[in-house]
N, C-alpha and C positions, 0 to 999 in steps of 0.2 A: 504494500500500500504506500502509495506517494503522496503527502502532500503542501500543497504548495501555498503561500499567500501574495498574492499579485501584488500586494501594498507595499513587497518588499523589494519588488525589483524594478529596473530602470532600463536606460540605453546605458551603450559602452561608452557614454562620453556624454553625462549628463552635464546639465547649465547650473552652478550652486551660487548662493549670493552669502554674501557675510555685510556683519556690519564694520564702517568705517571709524575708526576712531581718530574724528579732528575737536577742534576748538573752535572758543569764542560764540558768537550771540547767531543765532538763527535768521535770523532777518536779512536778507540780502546777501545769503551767504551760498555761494553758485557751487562750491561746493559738495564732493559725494558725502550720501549719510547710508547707504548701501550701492554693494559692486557686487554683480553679478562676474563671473567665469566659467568658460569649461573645466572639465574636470581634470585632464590633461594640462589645462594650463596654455593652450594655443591661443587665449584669447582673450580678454578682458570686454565688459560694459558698463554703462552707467546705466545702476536700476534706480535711484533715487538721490532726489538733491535733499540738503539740509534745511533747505527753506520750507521745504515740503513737509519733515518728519521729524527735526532736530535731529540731538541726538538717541539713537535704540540699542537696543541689543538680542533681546527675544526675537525669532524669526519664525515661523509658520508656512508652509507650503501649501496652496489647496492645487493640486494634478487638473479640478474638474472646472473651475472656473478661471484657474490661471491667476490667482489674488496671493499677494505676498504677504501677508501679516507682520505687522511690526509692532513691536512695543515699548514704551517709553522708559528711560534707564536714566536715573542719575549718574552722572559721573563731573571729575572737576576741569573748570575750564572751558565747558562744554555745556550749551543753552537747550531746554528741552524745545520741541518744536511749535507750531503753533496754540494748540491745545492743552498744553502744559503736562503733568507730569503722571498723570492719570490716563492719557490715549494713547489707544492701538489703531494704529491703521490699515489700511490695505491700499497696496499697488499693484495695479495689472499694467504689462506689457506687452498682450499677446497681440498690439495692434503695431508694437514697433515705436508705442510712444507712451513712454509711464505716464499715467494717469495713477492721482492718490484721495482718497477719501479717508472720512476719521468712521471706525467702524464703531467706536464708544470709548466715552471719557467716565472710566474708573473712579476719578474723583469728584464724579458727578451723582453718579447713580450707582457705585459700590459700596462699600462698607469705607473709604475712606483711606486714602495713600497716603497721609500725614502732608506736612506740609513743611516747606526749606523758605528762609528770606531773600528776598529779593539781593540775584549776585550783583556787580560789576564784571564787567569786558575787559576793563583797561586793561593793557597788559605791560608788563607782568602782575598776574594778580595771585594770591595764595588762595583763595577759594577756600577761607575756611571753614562755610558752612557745607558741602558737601562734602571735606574730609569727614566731619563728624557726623555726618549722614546716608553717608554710602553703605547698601545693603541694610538700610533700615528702613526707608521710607521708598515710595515707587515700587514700580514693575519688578520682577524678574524673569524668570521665562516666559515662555507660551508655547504651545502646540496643541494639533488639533486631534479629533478623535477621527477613526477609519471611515465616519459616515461624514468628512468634513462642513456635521452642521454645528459640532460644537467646539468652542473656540476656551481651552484649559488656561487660565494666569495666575502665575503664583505674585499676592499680595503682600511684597516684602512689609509695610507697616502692620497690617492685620495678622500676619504670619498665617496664611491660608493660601488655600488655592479657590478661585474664582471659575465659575463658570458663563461661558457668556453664550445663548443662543443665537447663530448667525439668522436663524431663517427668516426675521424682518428683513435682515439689513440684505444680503442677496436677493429679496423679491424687490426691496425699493430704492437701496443703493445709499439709504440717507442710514443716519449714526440711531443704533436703537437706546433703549430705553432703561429705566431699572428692573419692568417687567420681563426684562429680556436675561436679566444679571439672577445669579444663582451662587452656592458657596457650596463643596464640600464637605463633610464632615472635618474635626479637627485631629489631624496626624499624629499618630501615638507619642508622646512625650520622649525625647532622645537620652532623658538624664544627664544633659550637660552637667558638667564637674569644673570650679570657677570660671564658666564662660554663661553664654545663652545660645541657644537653637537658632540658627537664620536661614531658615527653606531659601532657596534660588534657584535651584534648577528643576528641570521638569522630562517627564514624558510620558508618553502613551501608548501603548501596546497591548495590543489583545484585551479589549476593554478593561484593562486597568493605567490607572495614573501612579 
């Protein structure tokens, strides 16, 4: 007996995107905030500017509708994107020209991303409210489930993982709602020993997270 799951395979030379890690304030900023390549390495694109997304680092794949998921990430230095620090987005490119939408702002209609004070640009700056905030407040991963209708993010301030229903926002393209936002149950206790627990990474696999 053989068997196989389609969800795990590709071409010999598929197209992977990662995120960019630059600087400085989002607004006007022509630079990448994701780069797409083959897999080989033959080739480099530009899948998204920073004006568009800020800065991210979560990334999601949907095969069926061609939407790149992104999600928002504190780091120093570095401006979240228009929607601040609670949105994921989505960019399709299957037309040859990214196009980006906010799929839902977390800090709108989730349990809440906490909140960092307002930085400065100038540069050189120390940024030192995102030293003392990184991996506590905002996004950390995403990824989607095998029916790519449900969109998984782990809630670095709530220390949870979020659930977000895509199937408004694929029928109407506009950003859903809190009717649409869901939560996990809470992950068995890790027993840190002088530290604390910080969920951030994520995945999906054979209906489990």
């Amino acid at each position: 007996l053989g068997i196989a799951e389609s969800t795990y395979f590709s071409s010999s030379n598929p197209q992977m995107a990662v995120a960019v890690m630059s600087t400085g304030a989002y607004t006007g900023a022509a630079t990448a905030a994701i780069k797409g390549l083959n897999y080989d390495g033959s080739s480099q694109f530009l899948y998204n500017l920073r004006l568009k997304v800020g800065t991210v680092w979560g990334l999601a794949w949907d095969p069926e509708t061609k939407n790149l998921f992104s999600s928002a990430f504190l780091r120093r230095f570095a401006d979240f994107g228009p929607n601040g620090m609670g949105a994921i987005y989505a960019t399709n490119r299957s037309s040859g020209v990214s196009s980006t939408s906010l799929v839902v702002d977390l800090a709108q209609v989730g349990s809440g991303v906490g909140v960092i004070a307002p930085r400065s640009w100038v540069s050189p700056t120390r940024d030192v409210d995102a030293f003392e905030n990184i991996g506590e407040v905002g996004l950390g991963d995403i990824d989607l489930d095998t029916t790519h209708d449900l969109l998984y993010v782990v809630n670095l301030f709530a220390k949870s993982v979020q659930v977000v229903n895509l199937t408004s926002y694929l029928e109407t393209g506009t950003a859903v709602g809190s009717e649409s936002v869901s939560q996990l149950p809470a992950y068995p206790a890790p027993n840190c020993v002088n530290g604390q627990d910080r969920p951030f990474a994520l995945k999906f696999k054979t209906d489990k997270v």
